[in-house]
C-alpha positions in Angstrom: 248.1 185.9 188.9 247.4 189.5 189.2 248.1 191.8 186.5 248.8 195.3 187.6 248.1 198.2 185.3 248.4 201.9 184.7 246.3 204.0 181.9 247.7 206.7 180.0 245.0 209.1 179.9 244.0 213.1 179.4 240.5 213.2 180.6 238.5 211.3 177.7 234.7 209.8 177.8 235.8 207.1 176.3 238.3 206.1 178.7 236.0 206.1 181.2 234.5 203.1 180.0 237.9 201.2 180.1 239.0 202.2 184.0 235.8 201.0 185.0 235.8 197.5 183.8 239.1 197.4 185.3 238.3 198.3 188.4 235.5 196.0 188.3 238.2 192.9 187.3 239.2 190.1 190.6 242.6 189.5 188.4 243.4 193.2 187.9 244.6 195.8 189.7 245.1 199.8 188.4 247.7 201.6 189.6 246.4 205.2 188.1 246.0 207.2 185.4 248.2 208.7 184.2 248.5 212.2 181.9 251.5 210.8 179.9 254.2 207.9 179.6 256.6 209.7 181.0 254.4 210.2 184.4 254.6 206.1 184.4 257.9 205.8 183.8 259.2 207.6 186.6 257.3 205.4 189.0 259.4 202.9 191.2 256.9 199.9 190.3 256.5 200.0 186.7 253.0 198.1 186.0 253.1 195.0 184.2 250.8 196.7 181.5 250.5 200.1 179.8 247.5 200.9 177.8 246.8 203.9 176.1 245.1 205.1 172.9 248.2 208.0 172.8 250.4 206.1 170.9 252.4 208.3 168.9 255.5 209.0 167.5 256.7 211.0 171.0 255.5 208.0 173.0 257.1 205.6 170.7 260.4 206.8 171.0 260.0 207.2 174.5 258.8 203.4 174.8 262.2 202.0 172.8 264.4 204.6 175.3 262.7 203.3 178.5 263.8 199.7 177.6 267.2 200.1 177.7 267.0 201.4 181.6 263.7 199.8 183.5 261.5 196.5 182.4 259.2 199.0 180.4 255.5 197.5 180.1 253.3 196.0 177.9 251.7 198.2 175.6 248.0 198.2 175.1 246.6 200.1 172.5 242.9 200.5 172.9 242.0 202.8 170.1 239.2 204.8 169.1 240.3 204.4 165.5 238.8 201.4 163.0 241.6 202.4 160.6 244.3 199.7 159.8 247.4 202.7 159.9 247.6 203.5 163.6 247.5 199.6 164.1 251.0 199.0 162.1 252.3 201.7 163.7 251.4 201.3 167.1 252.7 197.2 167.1 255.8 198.4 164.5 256.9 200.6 167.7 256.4 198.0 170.2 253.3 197.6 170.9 251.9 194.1 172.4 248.5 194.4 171.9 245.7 196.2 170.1 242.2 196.7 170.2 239.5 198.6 168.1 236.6 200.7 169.2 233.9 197.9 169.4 235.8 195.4 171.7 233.7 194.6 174.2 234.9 194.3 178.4 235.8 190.8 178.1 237.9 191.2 175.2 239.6 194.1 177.0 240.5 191.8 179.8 241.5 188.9 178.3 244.1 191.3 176.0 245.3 192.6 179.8 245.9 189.4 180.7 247.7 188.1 177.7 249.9 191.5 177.5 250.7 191.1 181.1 252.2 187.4 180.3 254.3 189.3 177.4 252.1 187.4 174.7 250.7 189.6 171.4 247.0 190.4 171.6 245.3 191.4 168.4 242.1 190.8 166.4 239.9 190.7 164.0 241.1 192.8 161.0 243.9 194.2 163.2 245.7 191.2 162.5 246.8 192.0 159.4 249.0 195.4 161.1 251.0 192.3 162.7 250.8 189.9 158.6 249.7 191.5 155.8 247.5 188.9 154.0 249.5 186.8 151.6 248.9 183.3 150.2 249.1 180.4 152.8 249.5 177.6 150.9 249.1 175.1 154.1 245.6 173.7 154.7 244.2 172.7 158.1 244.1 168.7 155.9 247.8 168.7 155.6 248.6 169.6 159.2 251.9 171.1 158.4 253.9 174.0 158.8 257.1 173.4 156.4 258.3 169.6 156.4 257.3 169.9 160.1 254.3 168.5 161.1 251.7 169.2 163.8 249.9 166.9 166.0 246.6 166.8 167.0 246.7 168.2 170.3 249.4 170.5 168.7 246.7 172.0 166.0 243.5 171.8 169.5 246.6 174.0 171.0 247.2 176.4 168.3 243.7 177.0 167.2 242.8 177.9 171.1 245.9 180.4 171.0 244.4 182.2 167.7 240.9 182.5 169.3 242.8 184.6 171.8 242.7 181.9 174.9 245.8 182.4 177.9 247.1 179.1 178.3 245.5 178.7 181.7 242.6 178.8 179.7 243.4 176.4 176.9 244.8 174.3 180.0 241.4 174.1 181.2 239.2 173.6 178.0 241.8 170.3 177.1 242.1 169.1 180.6 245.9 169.9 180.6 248.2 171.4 183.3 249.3 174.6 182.1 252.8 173.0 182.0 251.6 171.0 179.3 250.1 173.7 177.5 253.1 176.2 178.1 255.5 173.0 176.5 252.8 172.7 173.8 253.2 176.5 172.6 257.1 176.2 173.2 256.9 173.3 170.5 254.8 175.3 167.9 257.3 178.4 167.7 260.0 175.9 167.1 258.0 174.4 164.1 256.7 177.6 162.5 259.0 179.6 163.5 257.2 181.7 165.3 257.8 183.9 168.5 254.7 185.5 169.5 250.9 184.5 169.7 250.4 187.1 166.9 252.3 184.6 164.8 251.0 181.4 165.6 247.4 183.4 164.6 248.2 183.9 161.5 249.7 180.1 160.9 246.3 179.1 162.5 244.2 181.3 159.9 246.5 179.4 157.0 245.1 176.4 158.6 241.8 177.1 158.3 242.4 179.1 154.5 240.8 177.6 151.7 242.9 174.5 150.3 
């Protein structure tokens, strides 16, 4: 599946970097870039993803307003910032996905195409914008979330999801049909209670937490 895209962009070096490796992608295709949000929003084809490194209050608000009239994108965040603040705020606002200043082409394409399929994409230390670190008293021995507990192919599932795999690709690394592995994920929201990929991450790091 094709994901289409637009950046918001006023000029910078380091997007430069970003437009080309999109341009370079089979599965991708850009739309433009754009000098604001609003310029996007008044197209007649919204693009399945938005990424910018703008993300401010202004573009926020402008985000939650756009909802309640077109299917609004999903919002990348590729930032130029290492901090932990603009992370909380940009995924607090709305944002689907976020990436530092060191994430290499690969990682940039495989957030694209997880955004685009209306999953979270975060990682590394960013992951704690989307669950501050807390005890996790669950070890990956016990295999349970609650009183509910996984199965095997349920943890194989959820430890590909946290590493940041679509589930065409965790499909194709357990020899599933992405049916399967679309049922699979369906099955560990209802047990943890979770309703993004950002979620089932941070169940999947309380696997692998000390005991």
């Amino acid at each position: 599946m094709t994901v289409t895209v637009g950046v918001v962009d006023d000029g910078s070096l380091a997007f430069r970097g970003v437009v080309e490796v999109l341009n370079g992608a089979p599965d991708v295709t850009l739309v433009g870039v754009f000098p604001s949000l609003g310029a996007v929003l008044t197209l007649e084809v919204v693009p399945d993803v938005l990424i910018t490194d703008r993300y401010c209050v202004d573009a926020a608000r402008q985000v939650r307003q756009a909802r309640q009239f077109v299917a609004c994108p999903g919002v990348l965040v590729v930032s130029g910032s290492a901090d932990l603040g603009p992370a909380q705020v940009a995924l607090s606002a709305g944002a689907l996905g976020y990436l530092g200043p060191y994430a290499s082409a690969d990682t940039l394409l495989r957030a694209v195409d997880t955004v685009g399929s209306g999953d979270c994409y975060v990682t590394g230390r960013y992951r704690e914008a989307v669950h501050p670190p807390r005890p996790v008293p669950a070890t990956r021995d016990d295999a349970t979330v609650g009183a509910r507990p996984l199965s095997e192919r349920e943890r194989d599932v959820l430890t590909l999801v946290a590493q940041g795999l679509t589930h065409k690709q965790i499909a194709s690394r357990l020899s599933l049909s992405k049916a399967t592995v679309d049922t699979y994920v369906h099955r560990l929201r209802q047990k943890t209670g979770m309703s993004n990929k950002a979620g089932l991450t941070r169940v999947a790091m309380g696997f692998d937490a000390p005991g």
